[in-house]
C-alpha positions as CSV (number, residue, x, y, z in Angstrom):
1,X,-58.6,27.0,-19.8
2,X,-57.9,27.0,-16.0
3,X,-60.6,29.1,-15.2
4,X,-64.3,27.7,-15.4
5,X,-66.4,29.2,-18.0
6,X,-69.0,30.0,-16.2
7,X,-66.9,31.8,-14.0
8,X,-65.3,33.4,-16.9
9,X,-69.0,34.2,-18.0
10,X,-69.7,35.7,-14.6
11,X,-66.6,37.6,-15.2
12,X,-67.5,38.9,-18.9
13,X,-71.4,39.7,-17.2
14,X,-69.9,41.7,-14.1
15,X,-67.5,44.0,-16.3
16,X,-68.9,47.6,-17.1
17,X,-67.6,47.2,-20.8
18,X,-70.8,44.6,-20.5
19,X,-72.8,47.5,-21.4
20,X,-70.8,48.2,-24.9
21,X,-72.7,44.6,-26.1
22,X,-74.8,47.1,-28.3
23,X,-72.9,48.7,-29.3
24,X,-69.8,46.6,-31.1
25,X,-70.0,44.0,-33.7
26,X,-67.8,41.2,-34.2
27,X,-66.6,40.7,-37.9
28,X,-65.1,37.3,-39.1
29,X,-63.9,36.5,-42.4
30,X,-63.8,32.6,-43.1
31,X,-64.1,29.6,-45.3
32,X,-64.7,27.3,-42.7
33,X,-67.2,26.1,-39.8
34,X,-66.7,28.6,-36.9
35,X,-65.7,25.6,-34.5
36,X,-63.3,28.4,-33.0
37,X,-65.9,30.0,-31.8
38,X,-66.9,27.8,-28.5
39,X,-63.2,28.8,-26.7
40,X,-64.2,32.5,-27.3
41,X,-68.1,31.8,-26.0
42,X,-67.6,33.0,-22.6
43,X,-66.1,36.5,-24.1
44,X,-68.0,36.8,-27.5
45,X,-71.2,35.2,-27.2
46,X,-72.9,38.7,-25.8
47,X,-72.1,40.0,-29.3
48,X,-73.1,40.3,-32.4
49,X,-71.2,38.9,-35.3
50,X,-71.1,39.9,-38.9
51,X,-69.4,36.8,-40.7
52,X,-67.8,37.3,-44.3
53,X,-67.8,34.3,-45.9
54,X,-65.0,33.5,-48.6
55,X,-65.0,31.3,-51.5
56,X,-67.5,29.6,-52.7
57,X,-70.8,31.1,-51.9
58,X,-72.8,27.5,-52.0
59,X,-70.7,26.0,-49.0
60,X,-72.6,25.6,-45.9
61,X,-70.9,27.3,-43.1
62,X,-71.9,26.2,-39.5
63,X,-72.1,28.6,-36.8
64,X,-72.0,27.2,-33.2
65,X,-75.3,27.1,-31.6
66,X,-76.1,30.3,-29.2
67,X,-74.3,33.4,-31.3
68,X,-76.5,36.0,-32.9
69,X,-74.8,36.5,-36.1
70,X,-75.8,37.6,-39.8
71,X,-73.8,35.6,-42.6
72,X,-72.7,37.1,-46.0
73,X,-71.4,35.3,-49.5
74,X,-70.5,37.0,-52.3
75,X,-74.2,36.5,-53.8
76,X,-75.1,39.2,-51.0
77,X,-72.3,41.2,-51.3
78,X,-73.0,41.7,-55.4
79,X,-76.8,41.9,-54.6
80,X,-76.0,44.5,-51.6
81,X,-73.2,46.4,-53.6
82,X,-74.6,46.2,-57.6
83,X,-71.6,46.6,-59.7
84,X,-69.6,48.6,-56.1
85,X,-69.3,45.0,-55.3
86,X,-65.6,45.2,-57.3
87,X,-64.2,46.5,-54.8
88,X,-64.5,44.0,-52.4
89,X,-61.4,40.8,-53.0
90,X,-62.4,37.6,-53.6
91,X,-60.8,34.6,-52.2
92,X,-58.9,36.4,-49.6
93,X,-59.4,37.7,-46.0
94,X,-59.7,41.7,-47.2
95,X,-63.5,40.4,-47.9
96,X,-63.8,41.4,-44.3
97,X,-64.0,45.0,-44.5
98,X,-67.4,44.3,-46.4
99,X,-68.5,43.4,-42.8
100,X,-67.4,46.8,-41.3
101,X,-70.0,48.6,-44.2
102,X,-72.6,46.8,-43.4
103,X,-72.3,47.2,-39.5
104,X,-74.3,50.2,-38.3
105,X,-72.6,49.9,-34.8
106,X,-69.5,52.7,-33.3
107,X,-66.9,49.6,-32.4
108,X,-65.2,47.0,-34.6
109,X,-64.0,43.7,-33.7
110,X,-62.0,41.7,-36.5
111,X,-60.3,38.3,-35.4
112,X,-59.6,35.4,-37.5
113,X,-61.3,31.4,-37.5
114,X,-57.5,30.1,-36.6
115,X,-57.0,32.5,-33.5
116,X,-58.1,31.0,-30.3
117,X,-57.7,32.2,-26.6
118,X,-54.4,33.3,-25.1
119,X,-53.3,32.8,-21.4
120,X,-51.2,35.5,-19.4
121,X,-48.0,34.2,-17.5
122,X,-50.1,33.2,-14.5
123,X,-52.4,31.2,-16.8
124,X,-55.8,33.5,-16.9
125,X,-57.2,33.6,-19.6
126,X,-56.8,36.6,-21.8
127,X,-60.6,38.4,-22.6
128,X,-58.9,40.2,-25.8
129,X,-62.5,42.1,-26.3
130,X,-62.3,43.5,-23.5
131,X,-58.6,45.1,-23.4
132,X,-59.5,46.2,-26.7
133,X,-62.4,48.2,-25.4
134,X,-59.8,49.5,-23.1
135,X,-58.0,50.7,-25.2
136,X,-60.4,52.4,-27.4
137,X,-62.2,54.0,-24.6
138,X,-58.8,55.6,-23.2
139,X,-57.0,58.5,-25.1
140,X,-53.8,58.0,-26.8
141,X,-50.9,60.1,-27.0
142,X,-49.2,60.3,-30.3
143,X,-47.6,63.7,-29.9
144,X,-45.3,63.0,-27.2
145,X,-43.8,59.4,-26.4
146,X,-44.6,58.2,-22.5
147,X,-41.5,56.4,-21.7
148,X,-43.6,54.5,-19.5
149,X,-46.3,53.4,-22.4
150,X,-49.7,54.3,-22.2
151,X,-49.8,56.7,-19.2
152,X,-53.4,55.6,-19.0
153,X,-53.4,52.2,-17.8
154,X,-53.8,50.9,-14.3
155,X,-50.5,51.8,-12.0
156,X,-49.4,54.2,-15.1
157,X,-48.7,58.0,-15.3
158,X,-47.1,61.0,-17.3
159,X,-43.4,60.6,-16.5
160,X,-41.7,64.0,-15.4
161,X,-40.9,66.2,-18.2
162,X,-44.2,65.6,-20.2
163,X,-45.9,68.5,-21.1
164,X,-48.8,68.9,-19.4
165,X,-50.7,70.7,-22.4
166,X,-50.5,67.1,-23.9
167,X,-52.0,65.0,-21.1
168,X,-55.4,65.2,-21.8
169,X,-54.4,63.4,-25.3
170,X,-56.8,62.5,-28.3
171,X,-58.9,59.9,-29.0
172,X,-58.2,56.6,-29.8
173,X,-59.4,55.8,-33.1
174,X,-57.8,51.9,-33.6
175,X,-56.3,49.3,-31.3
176,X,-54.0,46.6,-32.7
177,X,-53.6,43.5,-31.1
178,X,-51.1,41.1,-30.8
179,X,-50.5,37.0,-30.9
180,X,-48.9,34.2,-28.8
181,X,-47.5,31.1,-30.7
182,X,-47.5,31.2,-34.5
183,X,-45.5,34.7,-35.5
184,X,-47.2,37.3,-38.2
185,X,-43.8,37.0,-40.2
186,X,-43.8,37.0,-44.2
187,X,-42.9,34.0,-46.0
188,X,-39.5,34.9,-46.7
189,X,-38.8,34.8,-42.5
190,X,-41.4,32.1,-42.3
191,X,-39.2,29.9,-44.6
192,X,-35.5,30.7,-42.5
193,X,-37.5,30.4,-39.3
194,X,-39.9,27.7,-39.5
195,X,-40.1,26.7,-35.7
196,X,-40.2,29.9,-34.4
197,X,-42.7,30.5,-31.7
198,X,-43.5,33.7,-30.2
199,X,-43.9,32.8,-26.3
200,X,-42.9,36.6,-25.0
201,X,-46.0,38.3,-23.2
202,X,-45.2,41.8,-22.9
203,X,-47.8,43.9,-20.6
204,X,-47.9,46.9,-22.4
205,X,-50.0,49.0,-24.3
206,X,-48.2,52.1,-26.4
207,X,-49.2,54.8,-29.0
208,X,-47.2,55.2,-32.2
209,X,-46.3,58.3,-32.5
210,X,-47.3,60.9,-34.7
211,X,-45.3,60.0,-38.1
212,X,-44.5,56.8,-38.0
213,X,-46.0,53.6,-39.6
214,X,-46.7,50.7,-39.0
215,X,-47.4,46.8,-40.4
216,X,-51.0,46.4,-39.1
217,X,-52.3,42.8,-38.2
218,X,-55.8,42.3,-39.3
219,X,-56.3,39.0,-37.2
220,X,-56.9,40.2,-33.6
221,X,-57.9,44.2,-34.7
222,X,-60.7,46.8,-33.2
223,X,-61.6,50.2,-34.0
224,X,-64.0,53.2,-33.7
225,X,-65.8,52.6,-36.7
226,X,-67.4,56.4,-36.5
227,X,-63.8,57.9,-36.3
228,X,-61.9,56.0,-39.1
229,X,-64.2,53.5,-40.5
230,X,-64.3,54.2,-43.5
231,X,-60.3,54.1,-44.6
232,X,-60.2,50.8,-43.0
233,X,-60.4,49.6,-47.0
234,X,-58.4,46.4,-46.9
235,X,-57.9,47.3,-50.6
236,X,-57.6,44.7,-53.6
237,X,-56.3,41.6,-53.1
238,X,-56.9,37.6,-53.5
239,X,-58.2,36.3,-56.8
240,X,-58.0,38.6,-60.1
241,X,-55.2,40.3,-58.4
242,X,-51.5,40.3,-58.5
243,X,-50.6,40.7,-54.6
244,X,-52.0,39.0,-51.5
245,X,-51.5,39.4,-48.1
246,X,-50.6,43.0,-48.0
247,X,-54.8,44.0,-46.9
248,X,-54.3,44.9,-43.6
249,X,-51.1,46.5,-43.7
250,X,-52.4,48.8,-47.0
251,X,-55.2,49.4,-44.6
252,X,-52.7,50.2,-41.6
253,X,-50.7,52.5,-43.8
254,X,-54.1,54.5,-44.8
255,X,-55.3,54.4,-41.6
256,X,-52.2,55.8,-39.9
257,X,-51.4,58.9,-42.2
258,X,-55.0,59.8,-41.5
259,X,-55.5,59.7,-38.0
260,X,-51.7,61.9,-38.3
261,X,-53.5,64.3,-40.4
262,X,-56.6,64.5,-38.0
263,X,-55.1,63.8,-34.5
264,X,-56.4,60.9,-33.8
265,X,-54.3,57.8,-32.2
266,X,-53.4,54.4,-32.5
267,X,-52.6,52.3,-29.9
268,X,-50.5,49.0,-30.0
269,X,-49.6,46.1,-27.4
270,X,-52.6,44.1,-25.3
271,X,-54.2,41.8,-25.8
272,X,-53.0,38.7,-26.9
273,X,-54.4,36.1,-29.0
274,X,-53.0,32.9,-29.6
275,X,-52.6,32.4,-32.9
276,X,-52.8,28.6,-34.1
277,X,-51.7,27.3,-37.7
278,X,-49.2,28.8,-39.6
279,X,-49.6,29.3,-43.3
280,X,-47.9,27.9,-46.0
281,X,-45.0,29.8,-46.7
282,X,-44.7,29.0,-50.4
283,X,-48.3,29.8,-50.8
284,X,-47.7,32.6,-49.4
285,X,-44.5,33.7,-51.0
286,X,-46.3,33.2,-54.3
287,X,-48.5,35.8,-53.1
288,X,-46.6,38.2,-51.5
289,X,-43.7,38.4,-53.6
290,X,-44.7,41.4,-55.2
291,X,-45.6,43.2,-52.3
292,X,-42.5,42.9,-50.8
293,X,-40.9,44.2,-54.2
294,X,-43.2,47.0,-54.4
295,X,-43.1,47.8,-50.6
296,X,-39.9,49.7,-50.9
297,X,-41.6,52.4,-52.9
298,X,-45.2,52.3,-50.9
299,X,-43.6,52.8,-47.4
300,X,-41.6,56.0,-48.6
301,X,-44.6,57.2,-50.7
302,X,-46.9,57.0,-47.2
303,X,-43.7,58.4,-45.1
304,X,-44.0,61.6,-47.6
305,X,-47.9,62.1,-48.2
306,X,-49.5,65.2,-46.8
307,X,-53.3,66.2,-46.9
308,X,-54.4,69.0,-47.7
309,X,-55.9,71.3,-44.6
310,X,-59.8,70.8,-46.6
311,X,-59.7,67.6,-45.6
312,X,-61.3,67.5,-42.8
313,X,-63.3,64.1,-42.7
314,X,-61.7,60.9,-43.0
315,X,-63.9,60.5,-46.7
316,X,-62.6,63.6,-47.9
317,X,-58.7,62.5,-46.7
318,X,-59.8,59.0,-48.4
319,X,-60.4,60.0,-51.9
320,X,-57.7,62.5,-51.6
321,X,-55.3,60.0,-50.9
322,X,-56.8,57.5,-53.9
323,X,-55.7,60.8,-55.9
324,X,-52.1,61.0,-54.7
325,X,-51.9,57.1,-55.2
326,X,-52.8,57.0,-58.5
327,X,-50.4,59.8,-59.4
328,X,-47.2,58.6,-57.4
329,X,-47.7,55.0,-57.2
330,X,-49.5,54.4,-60.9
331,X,-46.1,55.1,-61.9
332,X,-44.7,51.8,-60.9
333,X,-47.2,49.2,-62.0
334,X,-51.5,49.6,-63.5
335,X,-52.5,47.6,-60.2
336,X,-52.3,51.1,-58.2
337,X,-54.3,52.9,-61.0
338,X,-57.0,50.0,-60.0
339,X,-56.3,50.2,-56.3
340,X,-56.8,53.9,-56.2
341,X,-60.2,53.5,-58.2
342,X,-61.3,50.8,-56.1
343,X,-60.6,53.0,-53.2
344,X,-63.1,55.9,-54.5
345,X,-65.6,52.8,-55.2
346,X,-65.2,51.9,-51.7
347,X,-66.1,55.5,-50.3
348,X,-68.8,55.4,-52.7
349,X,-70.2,52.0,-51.4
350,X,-69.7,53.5,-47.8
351,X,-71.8,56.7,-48.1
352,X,-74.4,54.7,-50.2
353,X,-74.6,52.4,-46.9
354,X,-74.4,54.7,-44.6
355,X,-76.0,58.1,-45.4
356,X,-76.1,59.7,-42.6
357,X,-72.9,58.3,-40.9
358,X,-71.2,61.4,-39.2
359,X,-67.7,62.5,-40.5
360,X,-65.1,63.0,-37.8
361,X,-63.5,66.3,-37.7
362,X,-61.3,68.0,-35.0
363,X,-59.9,70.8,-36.4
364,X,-56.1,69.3,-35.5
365,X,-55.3,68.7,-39.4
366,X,-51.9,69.1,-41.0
């Protein structure tokens, strides 16, 4: 990096969003020594981390010295969990979500072992943490587009001709990052673009609009985990299952028809990561090629579902969207009559964690 670290650190110590060190954990889902870690030191290391560890539960997996962190394998997640531990995929990266459960903190981090620190055009160093905290502690605007993105950033406003009953927004319930170098692309693109390289830094931050989905990233990802954590399910993937790499975005899709149906937002742009190895894209065909089969029918089915006006907390939108998947979706293959179970386990498994855990309601449904 071009900057010192400990003038990055003095940085990182001097910034108000300092304070939010207690209040946000950092999950990382890996099967790997977190070597990664010492580029993000100067950003992460005032945080706490919740690692998921993948695989095979006897491996050793070394944490640089310094981080406060608790470690998981999927001996703790059955002992935690008891037979709810279904739920949670095995020998894939949706074991993360296990870490926002067990978290009893109001912010979400998520970032991958094989995403290291960006650089802006001018060469600083990009603290993604802190532009996610940004984000999340700014309103969003899904209910009317800005044409000159988020009217809420430094040097940006409402453009003429935005209503002002609109301005004050809502809140901001998930930010989604992006990535420098290796593209998220599916391995169909991955195989006709192998070289590609994504080297466009784009300073902007949107919200997407009320209405619309989108393919959610779960590599460089925060969210209020009191507004909308618990739909961020990164549902059933990995071993046992006939679909991979399809988490995050099933996530994404949840996430997004909720947060229509209680006027919340999601935000989109900033920050960068840079994003390191690609994956194999025949591995990664052999996992996805279902999802992109069965895609053509989920994407509709989220386009058309509509929650009922009871549902007022994201649980209760949760389970009734289980429902709707099991009745629409079931139709097309048994995996979504276990998906949608799983689901309802996961609710279960969230409440039974967290008891007391407040359910967001606005009154802004439908």
């Amino acid at each position: 990096m071009n900057e010192p670290a400990t003038a990055i650190e003095a940085a990182v110590a001097a910034s108000p969003l300092h304070q939010l060190k207690d209040e946000l954990d950092i999950v990382i889902p890996t099967i790997r020594n977190l070597d990664f870690l010492e580029m993000w030191r100067p950003f992460l290391q005032p945080y706490h981390l919740i690692i998921v560890q993948d695989g095979d539960p006897s491996k050793t997996i070394k944490v640089p010295n310094g981080f406060d962190y608790e470690l998981y394998n999927r001996n703790d997640i059955n002992r935690i969990l008891g037979p709810k531990a279904s739920c949670i995929s095995f020998k894939d990266s949706a074991c993360r979500c296990f870490g926002y459960m067990v978290s009893k903190k109001k912010y979400i981090f998520t970032i991958d072992d094989d995403c290291f620190v960006a650089k802006d055009p001018s060469g600083k160093a990009i603290n993604a943490l802190e532009q996610h905290i940004k984000n999340l502690l700014s309103p969003s605007t899904p209910f009317f587009f800005n044409t000159l993105y988020d009217p809420f950033a430094d040097g940006a406003d409402f453009v003429r001709g935005y209503p002002f009953s609109l301005r004050e927004g809502v809140p901001t319930a998930v930010s989604h990052g992006l990535w420098l170098n290796i593209p998220d692309y599916d391995a169909p693109t991955q195989l006709v673009k192998p070289l590609e390289r994504n080297t466009r830094f784009v300073d902007a931050v949107l919200t997407i609009p009320k209405g619309t989905l989108f393919p959610m990233c779960g590599m460089n990802l925060a969210f209020d985990r009191q507004l909308i954590g618990p739909a961020m399910y990164f549902g059933l993937m990995g071993e046992g299952q006939p679909i991979g790499r399809y988490d995050d975005m099933w996530a994404g899709w949840c996430i997004k028809v909720i947060c229509d149906h209680l006027g919340l937002g999601v935000k989109t742009g900033l920050p960068y990561i840079y994003h390191s190895k690609a994956s194999n894209p025949f591995v990664n065909l052999r996992k996805e090629y279902k999802g992109i089969y069965w895609q053509e029918d989920i994407i509709p089915f989220f386009q058309q579902v509509v929650l009922p006006k009871d549902s007022t907390s994201v649980q209760k939108c949760y389970i009734e969207l289980a429902k709707q998947v099991k009745e629409k979706l079931g139709k097309i293959d048994p995996y979504f009559d276990k998906l949608a179970d799983a689901m309802v386990t996961w609710i279960q498994a969230w409440d039974g964690l967290n008891p007391t855990s407040a359910s967001f309601s606005n009154g802004k449904t439908g």
